[in-house]
C-alpha positions in Angstrom: 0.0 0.0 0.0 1.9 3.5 -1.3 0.9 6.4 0.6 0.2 10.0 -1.4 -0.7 12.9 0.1 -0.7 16.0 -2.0 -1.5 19.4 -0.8 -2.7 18.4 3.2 -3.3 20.8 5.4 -5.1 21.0 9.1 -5.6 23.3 11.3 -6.9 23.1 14.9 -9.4 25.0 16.5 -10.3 26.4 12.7 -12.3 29.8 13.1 -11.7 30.3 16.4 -9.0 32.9 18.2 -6.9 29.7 19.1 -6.6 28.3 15.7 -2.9 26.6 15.1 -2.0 25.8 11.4 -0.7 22.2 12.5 -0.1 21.7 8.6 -0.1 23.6 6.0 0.1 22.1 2.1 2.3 19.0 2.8 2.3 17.0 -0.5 4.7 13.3 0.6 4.6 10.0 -1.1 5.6 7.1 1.3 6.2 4.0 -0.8 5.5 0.3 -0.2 8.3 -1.0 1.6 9.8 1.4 3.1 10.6 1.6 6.8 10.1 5.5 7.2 11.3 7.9 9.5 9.9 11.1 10.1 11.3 14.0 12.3 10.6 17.2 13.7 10.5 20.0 16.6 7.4 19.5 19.0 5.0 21.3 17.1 6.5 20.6 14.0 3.3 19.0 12.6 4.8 15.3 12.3 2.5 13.5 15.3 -0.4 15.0 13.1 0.8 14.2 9.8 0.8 10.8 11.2 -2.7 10.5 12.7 -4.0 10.8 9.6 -2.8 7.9 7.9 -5.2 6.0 9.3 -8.0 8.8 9.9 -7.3 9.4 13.3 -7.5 13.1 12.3 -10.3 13.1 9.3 -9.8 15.5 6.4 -13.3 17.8 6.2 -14.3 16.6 2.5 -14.6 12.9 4.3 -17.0 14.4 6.9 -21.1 14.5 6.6 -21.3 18.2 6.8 -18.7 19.3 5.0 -19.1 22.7 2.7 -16.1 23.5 0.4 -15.0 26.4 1.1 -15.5 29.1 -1.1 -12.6 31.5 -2.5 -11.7 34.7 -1.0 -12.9 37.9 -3.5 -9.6 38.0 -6.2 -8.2 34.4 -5.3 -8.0 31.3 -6.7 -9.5 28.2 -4.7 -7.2 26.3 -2.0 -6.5 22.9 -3.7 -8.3 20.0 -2.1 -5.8 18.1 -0.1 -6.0 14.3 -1.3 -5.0 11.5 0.9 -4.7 7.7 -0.4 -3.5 5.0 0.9 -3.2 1.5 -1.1 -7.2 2.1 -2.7 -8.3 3.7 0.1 -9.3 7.5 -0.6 -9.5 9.2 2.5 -10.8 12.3 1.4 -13.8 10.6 0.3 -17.3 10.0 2.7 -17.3 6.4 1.2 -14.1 4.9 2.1 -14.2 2.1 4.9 -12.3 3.9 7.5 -12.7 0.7 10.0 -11.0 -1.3 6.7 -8.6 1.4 6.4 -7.5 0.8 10.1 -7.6 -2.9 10.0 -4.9 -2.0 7.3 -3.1 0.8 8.8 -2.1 -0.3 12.4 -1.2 2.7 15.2 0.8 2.5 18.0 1.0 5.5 20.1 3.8 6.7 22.3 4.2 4.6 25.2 1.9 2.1 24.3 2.1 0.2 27.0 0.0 2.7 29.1 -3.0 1.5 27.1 -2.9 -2.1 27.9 -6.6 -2.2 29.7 -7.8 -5.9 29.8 -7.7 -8.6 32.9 -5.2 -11.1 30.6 -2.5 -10.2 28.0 -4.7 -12.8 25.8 -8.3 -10.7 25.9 -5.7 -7.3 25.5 -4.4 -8.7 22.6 -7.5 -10.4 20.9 -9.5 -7.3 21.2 -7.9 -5.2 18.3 -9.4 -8.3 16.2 -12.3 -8.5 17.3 -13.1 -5.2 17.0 -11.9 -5.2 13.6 -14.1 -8.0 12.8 -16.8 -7.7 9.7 -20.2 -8.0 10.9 -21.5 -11.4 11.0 -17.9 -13.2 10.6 -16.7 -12.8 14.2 -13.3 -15.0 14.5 -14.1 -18.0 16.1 -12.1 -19.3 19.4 -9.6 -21.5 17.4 -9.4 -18.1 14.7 -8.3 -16.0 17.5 -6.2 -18.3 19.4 -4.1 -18.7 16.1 -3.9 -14.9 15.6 -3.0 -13.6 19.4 -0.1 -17.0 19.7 1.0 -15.8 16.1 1.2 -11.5 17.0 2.4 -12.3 20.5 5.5 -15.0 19.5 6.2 -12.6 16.7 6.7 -9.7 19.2 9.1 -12.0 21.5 6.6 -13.3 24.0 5.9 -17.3 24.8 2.3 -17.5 24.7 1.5 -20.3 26.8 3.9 -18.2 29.5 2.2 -14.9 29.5 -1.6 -15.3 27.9 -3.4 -15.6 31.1 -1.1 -13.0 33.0 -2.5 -9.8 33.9 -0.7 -7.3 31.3 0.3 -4.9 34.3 1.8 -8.1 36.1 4.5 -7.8 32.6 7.8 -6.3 32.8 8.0 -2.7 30.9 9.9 -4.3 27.6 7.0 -7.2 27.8 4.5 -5.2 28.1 5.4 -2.6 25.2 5.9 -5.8 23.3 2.4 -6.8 23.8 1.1 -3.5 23.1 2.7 -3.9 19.7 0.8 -7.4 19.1 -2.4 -6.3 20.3 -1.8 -3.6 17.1 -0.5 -5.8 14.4 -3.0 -8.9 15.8 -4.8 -8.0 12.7 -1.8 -8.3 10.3 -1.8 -4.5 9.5 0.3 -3.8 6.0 1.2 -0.4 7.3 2.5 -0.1 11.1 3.0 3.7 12.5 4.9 4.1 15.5 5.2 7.5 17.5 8.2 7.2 19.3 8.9 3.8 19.5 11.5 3.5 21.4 10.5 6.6 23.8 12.0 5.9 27.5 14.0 2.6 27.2 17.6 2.3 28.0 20.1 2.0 24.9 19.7 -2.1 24.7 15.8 -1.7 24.8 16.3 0.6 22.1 18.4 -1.9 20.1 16.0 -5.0 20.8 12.4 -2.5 20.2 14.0 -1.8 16.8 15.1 -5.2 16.2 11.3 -6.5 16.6 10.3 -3.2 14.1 12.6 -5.1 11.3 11.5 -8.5 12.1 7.9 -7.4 11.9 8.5 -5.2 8.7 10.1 -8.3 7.5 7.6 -10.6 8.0 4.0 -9.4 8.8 3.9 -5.2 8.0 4.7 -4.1 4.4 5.7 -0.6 5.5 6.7 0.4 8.6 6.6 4.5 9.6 8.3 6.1 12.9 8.1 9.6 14.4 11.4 10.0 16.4 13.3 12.3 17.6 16.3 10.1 18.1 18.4 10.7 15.1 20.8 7.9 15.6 17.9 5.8 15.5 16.5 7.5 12.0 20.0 7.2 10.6 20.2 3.7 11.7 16.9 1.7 10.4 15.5 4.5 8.2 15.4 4.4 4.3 13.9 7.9 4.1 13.2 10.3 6.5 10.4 13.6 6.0 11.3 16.6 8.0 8.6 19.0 9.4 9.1 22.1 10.6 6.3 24.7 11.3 3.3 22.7 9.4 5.7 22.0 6.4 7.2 19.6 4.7 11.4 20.7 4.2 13.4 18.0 3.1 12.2 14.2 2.2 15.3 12.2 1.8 17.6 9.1 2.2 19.6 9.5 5.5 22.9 9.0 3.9 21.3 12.8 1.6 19.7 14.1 5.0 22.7 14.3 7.6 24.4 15.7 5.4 22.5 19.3 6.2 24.2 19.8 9.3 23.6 23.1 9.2 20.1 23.6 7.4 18.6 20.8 10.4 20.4 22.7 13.3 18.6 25.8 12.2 15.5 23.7 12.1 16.3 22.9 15.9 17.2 19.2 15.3 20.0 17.1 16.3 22.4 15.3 13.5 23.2 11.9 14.6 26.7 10.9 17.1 28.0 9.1 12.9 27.5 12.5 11.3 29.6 14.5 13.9 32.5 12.3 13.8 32.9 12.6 9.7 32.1 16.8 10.7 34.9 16.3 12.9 37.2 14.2 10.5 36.5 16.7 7.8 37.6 19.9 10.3 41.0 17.7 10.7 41.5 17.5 6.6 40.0 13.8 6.9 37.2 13.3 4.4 34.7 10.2 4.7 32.1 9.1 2.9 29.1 7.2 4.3 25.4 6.3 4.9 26.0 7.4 8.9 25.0 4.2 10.2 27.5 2.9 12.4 28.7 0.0 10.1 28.8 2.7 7.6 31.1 4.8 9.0 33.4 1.8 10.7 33.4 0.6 7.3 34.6 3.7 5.3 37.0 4.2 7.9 38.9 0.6 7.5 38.7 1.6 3.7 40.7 4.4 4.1 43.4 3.0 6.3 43.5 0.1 3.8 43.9 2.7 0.7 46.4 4.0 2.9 48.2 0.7 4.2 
């Protein structure tokens, strides 16, 4: 499922003194595949860039009531901001938004604060049952199959943990089960918001570890907010910046870090990889690399070899 949106814009609190352009004409294509990273200020606009991917936030043309608006005296129209993802077109009142969100799975920041049910088994099975198609409600084997399946594939033994309460779970288990009560329902798009918000630097390393086993094998496309940028240089294959409502760069990381400048004037960090080559180049040492870790080792041992 490719993701195009052209022209988006939303702003909350519209018509009133507290209105807050949030964004303002972001046109982004997110392809099928890609494990996507997207970064920003707090405000930036990225956390509600996001939530409509899956029609947290609706656009107005997809709404009962909506009016389009008409042009100021002297002005041409705004464009209609179109949203699609895969065949879903979520500008439209007709699109199947609980299909769309069967499709497009959302895991908020510190998910594990949302885990609600007596046993990590009911926590897990309710995202499919509430996904279910009227009349075609999973039967007990159907879900058994699908909670084992989402909770092994998130690191958990089901037989251990399926009758535990979810708050009885350590803090990495319980994120993990979070995760499978999300992709239970074999989502081809997974969007995290800060995945890997509060965990120490090996949870870090295993959380993204399970995001590229599960965009491996279960979610096509895989999209995280983070304002870690050793771990968008890391795992990312493209990365959207926001800044103020807008959309300013949309680029592989290797393109990206190389801004130093242009992002620190944003407000963002460049990751711990692209300092070192800034400070190899400031010493007459020039490198070349992608700025992942084994990137930078690697065109390192290059040189001294060339050297050697």
């Amino acid at each position: 499922m490719r993701i195009v949106a052209e022209h988006l814009t939303h702003t909350y609190n519209a018509g009133s003194p507290f209105a807050v352009k949030a964004l303002d004409d972001v046109s982004l294509t997110i392809e099928e595949g890609e494990f996507f990273g997207v970064i920003g200020h707090t405000g930036s606009g990225k956390s509600t860039f996001v939530q409509h991917l899956n029609a947290l936030i609706r656009l107005p043309s997809s709404l009962k009531h909506y009016k389009k608006p008409k042009a100021k005296k002297g002005q041409l129209p705004p464009p209609e901001p179109i949203l699609k993802v895969g065949d879903f077109d979520l500008s439209s009142r007709k699109t199947d938004f609980r299909a769309l969100r069967k499709n497009v799975g959302m895991v908020f920041q510190y998910p594990e604060y949302q885990l609600f049910a007596e046993t990590v088994y009911e926590d897990v099975a309710f995202g499919l049952k509430n996904f279910a198609e009227k009349g075609h409600a999973p039967t007990k084997e159907e879900t058994d199959a699908a909670v084992k399946e989402a909770l092994e594939i998130v690191g958990l033994d089901f037989q251990a943990v399926k009758d535990m309460s979810p708050f009885d779970l350590s803090g990495g288990q319980k994120r993990r089960a979070a995760i499978a009560g999300v992709i239970v329902t074999r989502p081809e798009i997974l969007v995290l918001d800060e995945p890997a918000a509060g965990l120490d630097p090996l949870g870090k390393r295993e959380i993204m570890e399970l995001l590229h086993t599960i965009h491996g094998k279960w979610c096509k496309t895989v999209v995280i907010v983070s304002h870690d940028m050793d771990e968008i240089a890391e795992n990312c294959t493209r990365v959207a910046v926001f800044s103020e409502g807008r959309l300013v760069y949309a680029l592989p990381p290797k393109e990206l870090f190389q801004k130093a400048e242009e992002l620190k004037s944003l407000g963002l960090d460049i990751p711990l990889t692209a300092k070192l080559v800034l400070a190899l180049k400031a010493r007459g040492v020039e490198l070349s690399c992608d700025f992942t870790t084994e990137g930078l080792l690697s065109a390192i041992l290059e040189r001294k070899e060339g050297k050697a």
